[in-house]
C-alpha positions in Angstrom: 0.0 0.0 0.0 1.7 3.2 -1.2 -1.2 6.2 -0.7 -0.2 9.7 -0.8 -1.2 11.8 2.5 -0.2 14.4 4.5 0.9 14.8 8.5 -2.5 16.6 9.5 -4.4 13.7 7.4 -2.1 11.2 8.9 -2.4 12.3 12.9 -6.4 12.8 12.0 -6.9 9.2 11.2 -4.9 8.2 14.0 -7.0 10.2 16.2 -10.0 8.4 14.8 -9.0 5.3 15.7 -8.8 6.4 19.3 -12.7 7.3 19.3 -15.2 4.3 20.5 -18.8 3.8 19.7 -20.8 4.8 22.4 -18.8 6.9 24.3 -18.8 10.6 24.9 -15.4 11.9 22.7 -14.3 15.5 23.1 -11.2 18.0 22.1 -10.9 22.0 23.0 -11.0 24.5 20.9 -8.1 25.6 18.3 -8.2 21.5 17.6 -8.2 21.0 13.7 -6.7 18.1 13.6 -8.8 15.9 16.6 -12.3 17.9 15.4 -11.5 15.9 12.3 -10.7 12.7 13.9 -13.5 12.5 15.7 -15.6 13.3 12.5 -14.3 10.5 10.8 -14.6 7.8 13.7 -18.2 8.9 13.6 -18.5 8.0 9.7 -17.1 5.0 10.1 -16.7 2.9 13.1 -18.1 4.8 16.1 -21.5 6.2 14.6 -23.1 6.4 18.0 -20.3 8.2 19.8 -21.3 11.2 21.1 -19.2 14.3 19.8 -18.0 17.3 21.1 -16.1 19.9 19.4 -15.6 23.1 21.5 -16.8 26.4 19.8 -18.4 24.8 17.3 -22.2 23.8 16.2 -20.6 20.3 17.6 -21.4 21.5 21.3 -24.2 20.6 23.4 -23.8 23.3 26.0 -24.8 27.2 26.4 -21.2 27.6 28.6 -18.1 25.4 28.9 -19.1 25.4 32.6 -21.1 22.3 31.8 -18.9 21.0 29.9 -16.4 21.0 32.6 -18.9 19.6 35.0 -19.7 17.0 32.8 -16.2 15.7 32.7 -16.2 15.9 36.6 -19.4 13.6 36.9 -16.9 10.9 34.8 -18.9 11.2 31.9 -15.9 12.0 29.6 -14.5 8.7 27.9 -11.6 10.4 25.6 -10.3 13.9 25.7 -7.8 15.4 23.2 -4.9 17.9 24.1 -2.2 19.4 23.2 0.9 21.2 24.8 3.8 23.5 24.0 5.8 20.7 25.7 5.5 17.2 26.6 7.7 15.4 28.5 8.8 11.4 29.2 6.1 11.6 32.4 3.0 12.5 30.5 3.2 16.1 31.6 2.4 18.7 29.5 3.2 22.6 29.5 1.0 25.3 28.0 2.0 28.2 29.9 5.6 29.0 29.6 9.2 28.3 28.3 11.7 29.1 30.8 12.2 27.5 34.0 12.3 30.3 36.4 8.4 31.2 36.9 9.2 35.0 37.7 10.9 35.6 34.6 10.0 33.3 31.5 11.7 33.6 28.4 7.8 33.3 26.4 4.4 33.2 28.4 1.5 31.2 27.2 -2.6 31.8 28.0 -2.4 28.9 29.6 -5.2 25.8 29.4 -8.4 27.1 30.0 -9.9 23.9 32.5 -7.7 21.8 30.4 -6.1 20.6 33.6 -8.8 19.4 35.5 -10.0 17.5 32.4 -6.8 15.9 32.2 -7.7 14.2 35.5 -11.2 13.8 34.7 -11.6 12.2 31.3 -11.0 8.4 31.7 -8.7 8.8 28.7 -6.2 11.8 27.6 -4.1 11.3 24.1 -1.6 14.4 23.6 -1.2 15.2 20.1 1.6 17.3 19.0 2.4 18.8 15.5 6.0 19.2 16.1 8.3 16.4 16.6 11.5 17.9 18.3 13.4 18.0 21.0 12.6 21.4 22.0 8.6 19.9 21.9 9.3 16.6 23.3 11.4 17.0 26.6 13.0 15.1 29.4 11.2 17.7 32.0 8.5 20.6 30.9 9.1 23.9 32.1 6.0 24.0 34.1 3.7 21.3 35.0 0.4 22.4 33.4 -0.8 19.1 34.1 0.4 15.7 35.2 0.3 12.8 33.9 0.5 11.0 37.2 -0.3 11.8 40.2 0.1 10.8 44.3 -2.9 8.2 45.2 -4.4 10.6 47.6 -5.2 13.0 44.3 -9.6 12.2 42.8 -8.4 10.8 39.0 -10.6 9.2 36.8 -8.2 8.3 34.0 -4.4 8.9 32.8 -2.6 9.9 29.3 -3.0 7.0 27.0 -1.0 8.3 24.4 1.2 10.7 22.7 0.4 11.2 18.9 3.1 13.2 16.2 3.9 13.3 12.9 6.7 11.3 13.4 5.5 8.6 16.2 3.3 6.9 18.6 4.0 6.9 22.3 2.2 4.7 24.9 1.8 5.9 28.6 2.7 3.0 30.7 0.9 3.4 33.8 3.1 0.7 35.9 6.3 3.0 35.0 4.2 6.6 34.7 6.4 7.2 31.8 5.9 7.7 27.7 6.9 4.6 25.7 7.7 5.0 21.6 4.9 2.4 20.5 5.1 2.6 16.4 6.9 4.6 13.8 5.5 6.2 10.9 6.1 5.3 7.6 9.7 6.7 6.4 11.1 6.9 9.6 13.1 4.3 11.4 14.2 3.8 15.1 17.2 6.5 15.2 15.6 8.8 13.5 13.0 8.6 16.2 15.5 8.8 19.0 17.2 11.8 17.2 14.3 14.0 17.5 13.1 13.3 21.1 14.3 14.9 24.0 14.0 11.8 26.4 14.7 8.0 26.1 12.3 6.1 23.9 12.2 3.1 26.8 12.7 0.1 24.0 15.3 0.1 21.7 12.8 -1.1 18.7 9.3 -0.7 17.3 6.8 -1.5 15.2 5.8 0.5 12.4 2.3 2.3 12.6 -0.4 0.7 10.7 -1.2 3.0 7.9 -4.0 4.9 6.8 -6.6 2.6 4.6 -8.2 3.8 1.7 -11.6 4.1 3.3 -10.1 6.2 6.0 -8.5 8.9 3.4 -11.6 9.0 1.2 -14.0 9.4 4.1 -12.1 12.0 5.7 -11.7 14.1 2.0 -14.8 13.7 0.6 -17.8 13.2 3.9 -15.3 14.3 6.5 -14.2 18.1 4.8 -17.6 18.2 3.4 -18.8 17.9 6.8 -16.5 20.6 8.4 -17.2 22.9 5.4 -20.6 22.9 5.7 -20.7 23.2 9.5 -18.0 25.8 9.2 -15.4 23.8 11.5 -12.4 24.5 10.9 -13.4 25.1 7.3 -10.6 27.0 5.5 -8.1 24.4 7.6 -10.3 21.3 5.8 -10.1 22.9 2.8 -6.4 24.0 2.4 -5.3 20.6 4.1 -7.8 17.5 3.7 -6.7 15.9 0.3 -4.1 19.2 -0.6 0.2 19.3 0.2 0.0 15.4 -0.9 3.7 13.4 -0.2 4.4 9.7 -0.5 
C-alpha cells in the first residue's frame, strides 16, 4: 500500500482510531486536527459516539461550565490535548518556556480547565504537531498538568498516548512514563531517537499501521464536506484535507 497523504491527514486518522462507539469523545477549541478525527470515527466505526467539538455547532452546552462539569461527573470517555511541551512523564506545558516562573523567556494563555479534564476524562491522548526536542522533553518547564499523580489526588483516568507526525508513544501506567509504540512510515528507530528529548524506553518498534483507503476517502470527501458545511475548521479542511500530498 503506497497512498499519498499528508501529516495533518495522517495524525487525523490516527485520532479516529482512538474514538469508541458509544462513548462521549471530546477535544478543546483551536483543535483542527482531533475535530477531524472525531468526525471521521463517527462516519465510520463509532457512529453512535457522542461528539463534542468546543466552539463549534458540535457543542451541546450554552457555557463550557457544563462542559467542565460534565467531565467531573466521569462522563468524559476520551479527551484530546495538546501542549507547547511534553515530557517522558506525560506532563504537559502550555504556559511557559523558561524554567524560572518570575521571569520566562515566552508566556502562554495557559489551558483554560484543560487541567482538571486531564484528570477527569477516563482517557487523555496528547497530540503534538512538532516532533523535536525542543517539543518533546525530558522535564516541561512548568507542569500544566500531570500525567500522574500521588494516590491521595480524585483521578478518573491517565494519558493513554502521545500522537506526532513522526510517532506513537504509549503511557505505561506501571512506570508513569511515555513509551515509543510505532513509527511512521519513512522513519526508522534512530531517526526517532534523534528527534526526542527523552529516552524512547525500547530500543525497537513497530511501524504504525497505515491509513486505509476508506479512511483517506472518508475524511476528503464526507469528513471536509462535513467541516465545510458546519464551518469547523473550514478553511483548515479545505487547504489541508486531500491538498500538500507526499508519498
Amino acid at each position: 500500500m503506497n497512498f499519498s497523504y499528508n501529516d495533518g491527514e495522517l495524525m487525523a486518522i490516527l485520532l479516529s482510531r482512538e474514538v469508541r462507539n458509544g462513548e462521549i469523545s471530546a477535544c478543546g477549541a483551536l483543535s483542527q486536527i482531533p475535530a477531524a478525527g472525531l468526525l471521521l470515527a463517527q462516519a465510520l466505526h463509532a457512529p453512535d459516539a457522542e461528539l463534542i467539538i468546543l466552539n463549534s455547532v458540535f457543542t451541546p452546552f450554552t457555557t463550557s461550565k457544563s462542559f467542565h462539569y460534565l467531565a467531573q461527573r466521569g462522563d468524559l470517555g476520551l479527551f484530546f490535548v495538546s501542549g507547547v511541551q511534553i515530557d517522558q512523564y506525560g506532563n504537559y506545558n502550555l504556559h511557559q518556556i523558561g524554567a524560572n516562573p518570575d521571569k520566562p523567556n515566552m508566556r502562554f494563555p495557559g489551558g483554560y480547565g484543560g487541567g482538571m479534564i486531564y484528570y477527569a476524562a477516563q482517557r487523555s491522548i496528547i497530540f503534538r504537531t512538532e516532533h523535536t526536542r525542543r517539543s518533546l522533553v525530558e522535564k516541561v518547564d512548568f507542569i500544566s498538568a500531570a500525567g500522574s499523580t500521588p494516590p491521595d489526588v480524585l483521578r478518573r483516568g491517565q494519558p493513554s498516548k502521545v500522537v506526532t507526525p513522526k510517532a506513537n508513544f504509549r503511557f505505561d501506567s506501571q512506570k508513569a512514563r511515555l513509551i515509543l509504540d510505532t513509527i511512521h512510515r519513512g522513519l526508522d528507530y534512530e531517526d526517532i531517537r534523534e528527534c526526542t528529548g527523552f529516552e524512547l524506553g525500547v530500543t525497537a518498534a513497530p511501524p504504525t499501521p497505515e491509513p486505509s483507503e476508506e479512511e483517506l476517502t472518508c475524511l476528503r470527501e464526507v469528513v471536509k464536506e462535513k467541516m465545510i458545511a458546519t464551518n469547523t475548521y473550514a478553511d483548515w479542511a479545505r487547504k489541508t484535507l486531500g491538498n500538500a500530498l507526499h508519498v
